[in-house]
MIMARTOR-518439 format. One line per field, with one value per residue (C-alpha): y, z, x; residue number from 1. Coordinates in pm, whole numbers, always signed. Last residue first. Example, Ala and Ser with C-alpha at 12.3 -4.5 7.8 and 13.67 -1.06 7.14 Angstrom:
! MIMARTOR-518439
north	c(-106/-450)
up	c(+714/+780)
east	c(+1367/+1230)
i	c(2/1)
! end
This chain:
! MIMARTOR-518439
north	c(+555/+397/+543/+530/+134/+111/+284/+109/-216/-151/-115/-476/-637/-632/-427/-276/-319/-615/-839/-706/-793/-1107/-1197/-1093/-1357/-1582/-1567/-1554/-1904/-2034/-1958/-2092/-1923/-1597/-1599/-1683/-1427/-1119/-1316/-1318/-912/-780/-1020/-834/-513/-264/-207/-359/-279/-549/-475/-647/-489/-173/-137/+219/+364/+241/+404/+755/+637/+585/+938/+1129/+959/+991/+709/+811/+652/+349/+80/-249/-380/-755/-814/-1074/-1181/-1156/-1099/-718/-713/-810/-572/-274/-376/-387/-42/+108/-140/-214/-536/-837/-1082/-1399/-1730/-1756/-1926/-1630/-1363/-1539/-1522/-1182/-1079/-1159/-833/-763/-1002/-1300/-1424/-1729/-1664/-1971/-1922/-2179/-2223/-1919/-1810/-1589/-1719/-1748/-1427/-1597/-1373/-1504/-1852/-2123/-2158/-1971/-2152/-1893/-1864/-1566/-1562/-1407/-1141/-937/-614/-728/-984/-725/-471/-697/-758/-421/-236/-26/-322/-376/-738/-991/-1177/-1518/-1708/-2064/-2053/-2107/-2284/-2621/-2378/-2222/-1844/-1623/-1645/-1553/-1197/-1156/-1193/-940/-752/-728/-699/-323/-264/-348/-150/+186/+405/+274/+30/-142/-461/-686/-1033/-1276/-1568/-1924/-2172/-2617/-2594/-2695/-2493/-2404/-2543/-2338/-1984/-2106/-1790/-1602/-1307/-1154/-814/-680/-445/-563/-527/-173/-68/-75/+10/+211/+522/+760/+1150/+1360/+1681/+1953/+2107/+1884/+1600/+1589/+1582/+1306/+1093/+1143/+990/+739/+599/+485/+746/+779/+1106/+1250/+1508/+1635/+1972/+2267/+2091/+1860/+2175/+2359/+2051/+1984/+2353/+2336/+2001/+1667/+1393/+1361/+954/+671/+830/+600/+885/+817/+571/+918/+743/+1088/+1109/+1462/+1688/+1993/+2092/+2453/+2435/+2508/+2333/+2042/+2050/+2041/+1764/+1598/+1655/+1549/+1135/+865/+763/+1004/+971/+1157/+1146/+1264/+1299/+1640/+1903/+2009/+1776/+2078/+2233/+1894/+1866/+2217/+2159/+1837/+1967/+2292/+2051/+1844/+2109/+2176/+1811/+1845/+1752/+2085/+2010/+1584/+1638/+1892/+1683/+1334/+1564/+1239/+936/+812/+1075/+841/+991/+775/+927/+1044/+1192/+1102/+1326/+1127/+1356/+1285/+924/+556/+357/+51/-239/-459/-245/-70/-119/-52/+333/+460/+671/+923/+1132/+738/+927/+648/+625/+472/+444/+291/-17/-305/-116/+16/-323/-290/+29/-16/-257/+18/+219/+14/-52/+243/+368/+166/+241/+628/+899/+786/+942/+748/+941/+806/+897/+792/+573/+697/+671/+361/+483/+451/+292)
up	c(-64/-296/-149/+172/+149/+20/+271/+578/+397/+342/+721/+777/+789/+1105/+1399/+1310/+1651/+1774/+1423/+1480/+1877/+1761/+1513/+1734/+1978/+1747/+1588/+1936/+2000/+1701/+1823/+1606/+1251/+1469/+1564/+1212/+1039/+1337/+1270/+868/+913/+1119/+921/+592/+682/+674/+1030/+1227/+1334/+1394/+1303/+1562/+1889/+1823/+1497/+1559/+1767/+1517/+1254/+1439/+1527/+1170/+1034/+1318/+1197/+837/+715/+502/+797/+686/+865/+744/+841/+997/+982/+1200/+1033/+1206/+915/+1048/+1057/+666/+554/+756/+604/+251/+278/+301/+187/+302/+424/+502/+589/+802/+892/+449/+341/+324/+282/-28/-194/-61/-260/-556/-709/-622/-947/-859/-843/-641/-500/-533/-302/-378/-733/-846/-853/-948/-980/-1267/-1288/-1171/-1193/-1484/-1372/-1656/-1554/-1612/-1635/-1787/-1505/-1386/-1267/-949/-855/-649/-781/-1179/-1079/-941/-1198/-1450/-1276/-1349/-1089/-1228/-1079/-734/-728/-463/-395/-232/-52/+95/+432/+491/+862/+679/+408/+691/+678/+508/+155/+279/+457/+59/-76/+148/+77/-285/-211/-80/-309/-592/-452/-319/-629/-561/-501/-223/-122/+10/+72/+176/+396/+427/+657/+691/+365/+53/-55/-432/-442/-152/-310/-610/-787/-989/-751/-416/-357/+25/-11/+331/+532/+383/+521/+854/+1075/+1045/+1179/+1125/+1026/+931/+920/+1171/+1296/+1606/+1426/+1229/+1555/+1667/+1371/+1418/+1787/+1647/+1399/+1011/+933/+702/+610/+424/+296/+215/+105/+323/+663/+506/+421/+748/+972/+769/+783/+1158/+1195/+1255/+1422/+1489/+1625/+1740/+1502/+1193/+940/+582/+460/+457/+287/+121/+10/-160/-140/-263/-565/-574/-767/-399/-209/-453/-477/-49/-46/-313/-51/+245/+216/+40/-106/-276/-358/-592/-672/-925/-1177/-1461/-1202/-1166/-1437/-1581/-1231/-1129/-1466/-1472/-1096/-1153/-1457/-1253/-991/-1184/-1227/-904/-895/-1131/-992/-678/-607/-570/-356/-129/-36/-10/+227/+428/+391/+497/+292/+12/-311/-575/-439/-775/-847/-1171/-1206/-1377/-1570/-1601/-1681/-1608/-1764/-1457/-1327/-1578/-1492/-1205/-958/-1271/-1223/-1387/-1165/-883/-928/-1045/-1111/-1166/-1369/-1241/-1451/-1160/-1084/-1158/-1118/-777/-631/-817/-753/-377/-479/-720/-385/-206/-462/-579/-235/-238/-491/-433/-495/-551/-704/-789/-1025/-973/-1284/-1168/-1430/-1659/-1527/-1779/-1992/-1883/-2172)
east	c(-2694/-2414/-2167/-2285/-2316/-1998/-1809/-1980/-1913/-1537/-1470/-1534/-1193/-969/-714/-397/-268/-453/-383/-4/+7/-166/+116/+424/+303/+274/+595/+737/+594/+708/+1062/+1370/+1245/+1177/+1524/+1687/+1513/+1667/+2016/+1944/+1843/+2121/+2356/+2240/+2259/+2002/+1982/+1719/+1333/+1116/+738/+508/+660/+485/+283/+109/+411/+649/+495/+491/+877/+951/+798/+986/+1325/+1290/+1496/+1793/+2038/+1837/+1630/+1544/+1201/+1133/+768/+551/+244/-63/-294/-277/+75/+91/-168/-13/+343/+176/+5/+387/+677/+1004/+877/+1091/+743/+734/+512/+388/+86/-140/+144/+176/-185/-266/+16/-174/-191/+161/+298/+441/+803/+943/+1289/+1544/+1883/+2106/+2134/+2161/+1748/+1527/+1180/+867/+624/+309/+32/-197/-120/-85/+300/+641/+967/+1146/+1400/+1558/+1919/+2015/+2268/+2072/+2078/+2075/+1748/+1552/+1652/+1557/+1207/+1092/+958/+633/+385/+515/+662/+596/+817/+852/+1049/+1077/+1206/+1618/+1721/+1861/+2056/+2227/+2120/+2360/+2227/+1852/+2020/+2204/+1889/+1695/+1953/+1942/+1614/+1623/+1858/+1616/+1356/+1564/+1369/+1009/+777/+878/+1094/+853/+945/+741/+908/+800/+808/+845/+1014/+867/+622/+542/+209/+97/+167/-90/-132/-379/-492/-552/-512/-530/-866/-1055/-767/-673/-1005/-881/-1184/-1561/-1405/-1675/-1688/-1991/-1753/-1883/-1524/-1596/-1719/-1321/-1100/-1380/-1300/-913/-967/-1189/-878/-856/-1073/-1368/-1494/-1824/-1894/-1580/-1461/-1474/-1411/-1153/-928/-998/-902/-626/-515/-543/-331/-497/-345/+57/+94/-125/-407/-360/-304/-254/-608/-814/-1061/-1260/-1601/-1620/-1910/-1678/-1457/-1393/-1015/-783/-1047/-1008/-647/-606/-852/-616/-304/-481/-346/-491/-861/-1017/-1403/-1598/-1947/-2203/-1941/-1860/-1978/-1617/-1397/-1195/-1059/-952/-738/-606/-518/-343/-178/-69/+68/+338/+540/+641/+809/+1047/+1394/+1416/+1063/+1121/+1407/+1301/+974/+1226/+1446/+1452/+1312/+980/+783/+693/+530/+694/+1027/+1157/+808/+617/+310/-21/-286/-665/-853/-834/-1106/-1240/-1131/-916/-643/-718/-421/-188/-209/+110/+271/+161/-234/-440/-741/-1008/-1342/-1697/-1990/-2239/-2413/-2168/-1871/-1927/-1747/-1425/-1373/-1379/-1049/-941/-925/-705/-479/-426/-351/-102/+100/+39/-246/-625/-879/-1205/-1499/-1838/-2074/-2437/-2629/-2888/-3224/-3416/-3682/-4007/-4244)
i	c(381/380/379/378/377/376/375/374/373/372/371/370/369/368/367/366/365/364/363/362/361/360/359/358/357/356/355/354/353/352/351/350/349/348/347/346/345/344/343/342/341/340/339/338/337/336/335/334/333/332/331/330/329/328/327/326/325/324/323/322/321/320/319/318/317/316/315/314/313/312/311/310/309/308/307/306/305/304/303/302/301/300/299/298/297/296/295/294/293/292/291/290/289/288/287/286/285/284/283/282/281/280/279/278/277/276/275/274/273/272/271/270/269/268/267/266/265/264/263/262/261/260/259/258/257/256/255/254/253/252/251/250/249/248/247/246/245/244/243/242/241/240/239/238/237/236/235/234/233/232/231/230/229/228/227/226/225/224/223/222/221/220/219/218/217/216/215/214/213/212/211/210/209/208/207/206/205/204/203/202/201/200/199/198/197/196/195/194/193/192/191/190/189/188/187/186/185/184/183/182/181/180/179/178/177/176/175/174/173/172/171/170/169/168/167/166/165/164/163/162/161/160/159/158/157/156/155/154/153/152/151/150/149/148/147/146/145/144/143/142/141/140/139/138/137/136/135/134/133/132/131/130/129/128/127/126/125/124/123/122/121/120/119/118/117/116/115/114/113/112/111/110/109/108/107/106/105/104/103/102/101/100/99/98/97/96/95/94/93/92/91/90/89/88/87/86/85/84/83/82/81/80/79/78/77/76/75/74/73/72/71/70/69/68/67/66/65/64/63/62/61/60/59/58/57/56/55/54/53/52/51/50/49/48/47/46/45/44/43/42/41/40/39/38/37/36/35/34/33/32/31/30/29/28/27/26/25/24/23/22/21/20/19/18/17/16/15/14/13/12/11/10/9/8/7/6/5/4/3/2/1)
! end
């Protein structure tokens, strides 16, 4: 009798909110035919609950691991963040020739750990850089050189950067439109205005002031003019805080849904909760997105959804306009005021056409589904 081959470790590292979420998604389909474990590097990791065993060290950085404000790098070293890479490194150094594949999905820094700790043959989603702005620097080049395999890029023009400096390099498309979460929630059921608005407040530190405005922008709007709403809550953000910023009362109404969370409300302005896992399920049935949100901004323009983004004087200016090149026209930028954002609502509430024309310069922009196939099937090859 021939005893079965023991299945292939797969090890999945992923660093920030979204990034979770994209790769617990690939997760998700190795899980049948391999033992696969995730490194969640930034907070808590609740992408892959359900999924797969979460393993190795997790830092906590005031910023969550955004760069779009300012002095959010001096920030997090001056409150702690330093010491969160000697665990990282202990840990990567420890699991060397423990899987048979790693993949990373989420910016250079974990290429940088694994040439640092002698790691190579990664897989690595580089799901950061979307090539209409700053592209490879040298060190990048050197770093991914040394220690990926194999590369998939959001972009040709970073592809080609990478073939030159001999990395087997593709851009197969957007994977974060293949991994947008969809859950247990009926979005449609809920509807009763003609449109509906997502909102998005983040993930981290400026979340409930972020929809404390969005609130206030909903308040503002004559009650005739004012979408349903929904939001979608990022899994560390308690709802308390939600409710505290904005002033509304949550109900305990909550239904058979795994991922319904109830609504705020004061009377006037109701907010359906759900948790992010099904966000998929509102930006489906929703015209308009307020996103303050990373991964979830791409996802939203690329379904053709029109968002309207608050900007802050804490914004980081050259990080904004590389966005801005990439979404163009799609994302509306206004200040973070509450009439800024209920007039710039109230617009694209008046003109369907402009909603759609907003929506295909998104779904052109960020461009479709399909890129998950190509990293499955090497993978698994």
């Amino acid at each position: 009798m021939v005893e079965a081959a023991p299945r292939q470790r797969f090890l999945v590292i992923s660093n920030g909110h979204g990034e979770d979420w994209i790769a617990s998604a690939i997760a998700k389909h190795l899980t049948d035919r391999f033992l696969v474990e995730a490194w969640p590097v930034l907070g808590g990791g609740n992408a892959y609950a359900g999924i797969c065993p979460i393993v190795g060290p997790r830092a906590r950085l005031e910023s969550g691991g955004a760069r779009t404000a300012k002095g959010s790098l001096r920030r997090d070293l001056t409150k702690g963040g330093l010491a969160t890479i000697p665990p990282a490194l202990r840990y990567m150094r420890s699991i060397r020739n423990r899987y048979d594949r790693i993949l990373v999905v989420g910016d250079a820094i974990v290429p940088l750990l694994a040439w640092i700790t002698g790691h190579r043959g990664l897989y690595y989603v580089d799901c950061y850089k979307t090539g209409a702005a700053r592209l490879y620097s040298g060190l990048e080049r050197h770093v991914i050189s040394r220690t990926c395999r194999r590369v998939f890029c959001r972009a040709d023009n970073l592809a080609e950067i990478l073939r030159q400096v001999g990395v087997e390099a593709t851009a197969p498309g957007n994977l974060m439109m293949d991994t947008i979460p969809y859950g247990d929630y009926d979005a449609q059921s809920r509807r009763s205005q003609p449109l509906a608005v997502t909102l998005l407040p983040g993930s981290r530190g400026e979340t409930p002031a972020n929809f404390a405005r969005q609130v206030e922008a909903l308040r503002r709007m004559p009650v005739e003019h004012r979408p349903d709403a929904f939001l979608a809550v990022a899994g560390e953000i308690p709802v308390t805080d939600l409710a505290e910023a904005s002033g509304l009362q949550r109900t305990n109404l909550l239904s058979a849904e795994g991922d319904d969370l109830g609504s705020l409300s004061d009377g006037d302005v109701t907010v359906h909760l759900l948790r992010g896992r099904a966000m998929g399920n509102v930006l489906a049935v929703s015209d308009i997105v307020l996103s303050q949100a990373g991964t979830a901004t791409t996802q939203a323009l690329g379904l053709g959804k029109p968002v309207i983004y608050m900007t802050s004087p804490k914004d980081r200016q050259s990080r904004f306009e590389d966005e801005q090149r990439l979404y163009g026209e799609a994302r509306i930028a206004v200040p973070g005021e509450a009439d800024a954002i209920a007039k710039a609502l109230g617009r694209l509430i008046d003109s369907p056409d402009e909603r759609a024309r907003l929506g295909a310069i998104g779904r052109e922009r960020i461009g479709g589904a399909g890129a998950i196939d190509e990293v499955l099937a090497a993978l698994g090859s």
